[in-house]
C-alpha positions in Angstrom: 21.6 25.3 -27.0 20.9 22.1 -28.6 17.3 20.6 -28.9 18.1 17.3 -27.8 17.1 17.9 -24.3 18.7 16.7 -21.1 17.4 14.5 -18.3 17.8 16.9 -14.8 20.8 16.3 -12.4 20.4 13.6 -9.8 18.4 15.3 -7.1 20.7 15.6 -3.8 19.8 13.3 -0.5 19.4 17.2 0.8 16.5 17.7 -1.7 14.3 14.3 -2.1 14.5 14.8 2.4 12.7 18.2 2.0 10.7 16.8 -0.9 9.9 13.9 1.4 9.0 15.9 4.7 6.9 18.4 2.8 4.9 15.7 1.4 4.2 14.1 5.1 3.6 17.8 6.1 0.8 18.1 3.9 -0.9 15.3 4.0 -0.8 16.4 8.0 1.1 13.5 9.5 3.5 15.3 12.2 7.3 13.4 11.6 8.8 15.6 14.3 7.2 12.8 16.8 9.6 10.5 15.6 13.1 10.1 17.3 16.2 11.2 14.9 17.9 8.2 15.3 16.9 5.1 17.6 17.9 1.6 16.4 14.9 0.1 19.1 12.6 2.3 17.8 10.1 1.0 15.1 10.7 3.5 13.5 12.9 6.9 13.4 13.2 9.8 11.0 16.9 8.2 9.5 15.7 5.3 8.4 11.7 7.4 7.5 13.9 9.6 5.0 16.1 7.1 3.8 13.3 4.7 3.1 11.5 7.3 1.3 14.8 8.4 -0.9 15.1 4.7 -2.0 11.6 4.4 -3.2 12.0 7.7 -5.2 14.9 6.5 -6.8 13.3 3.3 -8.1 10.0 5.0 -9.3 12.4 7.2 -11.5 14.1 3.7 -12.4 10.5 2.1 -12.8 9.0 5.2 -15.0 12.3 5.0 -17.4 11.7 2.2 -18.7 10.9 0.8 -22.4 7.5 -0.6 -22.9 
């Protein structure tokens, strides 16, 4: 083992989605309302998770970088 440490693996789409839904499940806002996929819908829990995986991803982006 080295002591130049490594940056963790890429969380999966599997993970950030249960990261996501636990955080709307404590903060006690009920996502099972929503349907799983509707394209009229304003809103559905597809496009909820995926919206939520992209903003992850850049706040990792956004915290990496050089001041």
């Amino acid at each position: 083992m080295s002591g130049i440490p490594r940056p963790p693996a890429e969380p999966t789409d599997e993970e950030l989605d249960r990261y996501i839904l636990t955080r709307y499940a404590l903060l006690g806002i009920d996502v099972s309302v929503l349907p799983e996929s509707d394209s009229d819908a304003p809103m559905d829990l597809e496009r909820l998770l995926a919206n939520g995986r992209s903003i992850l991803r850049q706040d990792v982006v956004a915290a990496d970088f050089e001041i």
